[in-house]
C-alpha positions in Angstrom: -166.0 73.4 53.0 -164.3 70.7 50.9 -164.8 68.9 47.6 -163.3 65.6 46.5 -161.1 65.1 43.3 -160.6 61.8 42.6 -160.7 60.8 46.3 -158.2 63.4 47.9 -160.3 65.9 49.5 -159.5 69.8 48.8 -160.7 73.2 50.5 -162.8 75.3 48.6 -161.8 78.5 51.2 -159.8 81.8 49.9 -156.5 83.2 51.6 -158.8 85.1 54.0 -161.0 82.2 55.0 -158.1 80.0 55.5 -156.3 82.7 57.4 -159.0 83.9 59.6 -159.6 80.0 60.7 -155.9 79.7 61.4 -155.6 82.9 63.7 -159.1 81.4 65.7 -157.2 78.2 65.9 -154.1 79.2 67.5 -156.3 81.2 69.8 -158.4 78.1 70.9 -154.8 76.2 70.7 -156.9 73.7 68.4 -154.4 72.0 65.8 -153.8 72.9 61.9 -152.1 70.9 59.8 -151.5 72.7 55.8 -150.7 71.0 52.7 -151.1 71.8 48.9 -152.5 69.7 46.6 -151.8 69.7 42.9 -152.6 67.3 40.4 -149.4 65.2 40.5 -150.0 64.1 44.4 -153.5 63.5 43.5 -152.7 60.6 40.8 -149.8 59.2 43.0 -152.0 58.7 45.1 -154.1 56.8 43.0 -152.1 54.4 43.6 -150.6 54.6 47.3 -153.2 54.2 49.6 -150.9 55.7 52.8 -150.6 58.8 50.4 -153.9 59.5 49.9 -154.2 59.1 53.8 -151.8 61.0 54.6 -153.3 64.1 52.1 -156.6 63.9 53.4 -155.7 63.3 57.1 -154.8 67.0 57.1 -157.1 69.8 58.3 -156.8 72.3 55.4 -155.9 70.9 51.5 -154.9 73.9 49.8 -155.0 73.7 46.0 -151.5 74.6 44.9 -151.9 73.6 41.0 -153.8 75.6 38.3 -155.3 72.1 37.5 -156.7 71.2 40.8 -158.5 74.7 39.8 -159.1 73.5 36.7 -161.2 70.0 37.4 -163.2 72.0 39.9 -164.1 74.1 37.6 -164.8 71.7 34.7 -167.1 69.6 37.6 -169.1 72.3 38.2 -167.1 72.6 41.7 -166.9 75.3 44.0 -163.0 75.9 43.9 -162.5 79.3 42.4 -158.4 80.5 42.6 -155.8 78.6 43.5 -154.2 78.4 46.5 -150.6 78.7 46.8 -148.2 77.0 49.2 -145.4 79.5 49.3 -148.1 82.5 49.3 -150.0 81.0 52.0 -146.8 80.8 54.0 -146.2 84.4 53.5 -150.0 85.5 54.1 -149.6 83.6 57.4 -146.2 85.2 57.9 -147.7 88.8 57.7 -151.1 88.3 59.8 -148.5 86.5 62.5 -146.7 89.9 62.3 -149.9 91.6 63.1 -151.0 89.7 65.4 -147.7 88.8 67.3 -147.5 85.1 67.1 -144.5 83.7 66.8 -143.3 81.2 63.7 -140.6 78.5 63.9 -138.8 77.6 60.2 -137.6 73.9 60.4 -136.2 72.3 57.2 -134.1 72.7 54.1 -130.4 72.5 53.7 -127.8 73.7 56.7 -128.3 78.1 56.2 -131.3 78.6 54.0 -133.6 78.7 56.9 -131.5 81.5 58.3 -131.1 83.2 55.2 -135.0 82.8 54.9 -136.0 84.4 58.3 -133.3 87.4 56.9 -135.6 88.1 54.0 -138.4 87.8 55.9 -137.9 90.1 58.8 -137.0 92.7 56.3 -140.2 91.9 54.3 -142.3 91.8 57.7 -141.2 94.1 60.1 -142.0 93.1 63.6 -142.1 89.4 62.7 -141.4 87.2 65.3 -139.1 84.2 63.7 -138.6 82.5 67.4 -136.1 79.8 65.6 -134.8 77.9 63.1 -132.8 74.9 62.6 -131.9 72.7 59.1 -133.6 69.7 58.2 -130.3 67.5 58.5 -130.2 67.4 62.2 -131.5 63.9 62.5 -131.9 63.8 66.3 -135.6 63.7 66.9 -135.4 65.1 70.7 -133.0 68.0 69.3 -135.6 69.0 67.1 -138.5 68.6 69.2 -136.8 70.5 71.9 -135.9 73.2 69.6 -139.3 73.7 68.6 -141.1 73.3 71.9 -138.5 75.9 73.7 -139.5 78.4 70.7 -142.8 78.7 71.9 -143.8 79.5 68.5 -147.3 79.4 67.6 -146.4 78.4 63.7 -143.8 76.0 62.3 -143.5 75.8 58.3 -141.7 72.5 57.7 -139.4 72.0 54.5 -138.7 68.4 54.3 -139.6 67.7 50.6 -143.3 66.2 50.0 -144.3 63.2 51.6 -141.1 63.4 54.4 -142.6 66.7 55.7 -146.2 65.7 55.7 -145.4 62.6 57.6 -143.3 64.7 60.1 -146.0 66.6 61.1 -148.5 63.9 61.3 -146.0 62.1 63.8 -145.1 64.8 66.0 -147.8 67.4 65.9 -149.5 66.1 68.9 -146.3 66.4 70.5 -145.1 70.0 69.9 -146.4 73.7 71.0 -147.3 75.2 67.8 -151.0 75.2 67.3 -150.2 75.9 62.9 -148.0 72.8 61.0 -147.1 73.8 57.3 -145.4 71.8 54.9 -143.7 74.2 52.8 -141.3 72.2 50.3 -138.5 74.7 48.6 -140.2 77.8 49.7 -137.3 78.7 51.7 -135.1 78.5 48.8 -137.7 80.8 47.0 -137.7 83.6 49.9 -134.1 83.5 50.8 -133.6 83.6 46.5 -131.5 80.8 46.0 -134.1 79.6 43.4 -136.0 82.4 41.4 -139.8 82.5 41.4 -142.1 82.8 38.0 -142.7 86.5 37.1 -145.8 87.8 38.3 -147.4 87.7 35.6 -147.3 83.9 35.0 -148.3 83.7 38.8 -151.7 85.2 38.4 -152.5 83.3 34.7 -151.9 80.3 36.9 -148.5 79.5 34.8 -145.9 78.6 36.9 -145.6 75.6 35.8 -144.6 76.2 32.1 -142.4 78.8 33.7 -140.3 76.2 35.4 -140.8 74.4 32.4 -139.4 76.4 30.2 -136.4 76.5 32.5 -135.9 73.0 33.1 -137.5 71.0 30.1 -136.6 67.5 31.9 -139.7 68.4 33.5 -141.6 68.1 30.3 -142.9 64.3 31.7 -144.0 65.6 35.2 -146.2 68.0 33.5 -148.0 65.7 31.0 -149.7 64.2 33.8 -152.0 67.2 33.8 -154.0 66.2 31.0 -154.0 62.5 31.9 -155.4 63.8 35.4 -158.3 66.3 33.8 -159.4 63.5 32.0 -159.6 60.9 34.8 -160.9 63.9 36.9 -163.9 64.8 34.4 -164.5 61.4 33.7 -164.9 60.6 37.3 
């Protein structure tokens, strides 16, 4: 099930839903293609019409911001918790454990997928990380051959938001893993180059004045959250 905000289309399914799908998917080899909405994709893409496209060409819209929550919620919607990129990476990561599919990490600077799949097989015993490789590598038919020869069943893709979106779209067809998700600076997060909030701003749903607090230049990325309630509730 799905509802619309503002024209971008978001799942109203919980970690288990979503998960549950995904594992039926990759055992009917039907393709997935993940990526989390928050409020400040939704009002660029107000404005871009290939980004609002791309965001609802996807199978599964995860809401990733507390204010995606929020504007459901306000609408009378049916989108109860959020949804979180990097912990739907790592739900997928444990259930792939259990079920032995295999998971490709492509993306991110030369070493921090590596470092990543360290911190993950210690955190998921048994998990089987088939490959990696760094989102430099600019040959197209080195990375699609690196992926394909992985057989994995999973790729997470850290390209930055839209680049990895638009990779996936592009290639999915043409690659063996049955799950595509675009992951942005999870890696980074896992490996620990870049702490996460504490957990206690996590389940309030306050990451973002977390990050705020540490970097304040974001103080004009987040005041688009009230603009987007507005136009959201208004809508």
């Amino acid at each position: 099930m799905k509802e619309t905000i503002l024209g971008i289309d978001v799942c109203t399914h919980t970690y288990e839903q979503l998960i549950n799908e995904l594992m039926y998917n990759i055992d009917q080899n039907k393709k997935s293609f993940i990526v989390a909405i928050n409020p400040e994709k939704i009002m660029k893409a107000q404005s871009d019409q290939s980004l609002q496209e791309l965001l609802n060409h996807a199978t599964y819209q995860i809401p990733d911001g507390i204010g995606v929550v929020l504007a459901s919620k306000i609408r009378g919607g049916r989108i109860k918790d959020r949804v979180t990129g990097i912990d739907m990476m790592l739900k997928l990561c444990q259930e792939a454990t259990e079920q032995r599919k295999n998971i490709f990490l492509y993306g991110a600077k030369p070493g921090v997928a590596d470092q990543a799949k360290e911190k993950l097989e210690a955190k998921f015993p048994g998990i089987q990380i088939a490959g990696t490789l760094h989102g430099y590598e600019k040959d197209e038919e080195v990375i699609i051959k690196a992926i394909n020869d992985s057989k994995a069943d999973i790729v997470f893709v850290a390209l930055g938001s839209p680049a990895q979106e638009n990779w996936i779209v592009k290639h999915m067809n043409d690659l063996h893993p049955t799950v595509f998700q675009g992951v942005g600076g999870s890696y980074d997060v896992i490996s620990g180059n870049i702490k996460r909030a504490p957990s206690t701003f996590q389940k309030l749903g306050l990451e973002w004045f977390y990050r705020l607090l540490k970097e304040p230049w974001r103080i004009r990325r987040q005041l688009l959250l009230p603009m987007f309630l507005l136009k959201a509730v208004k809508k």
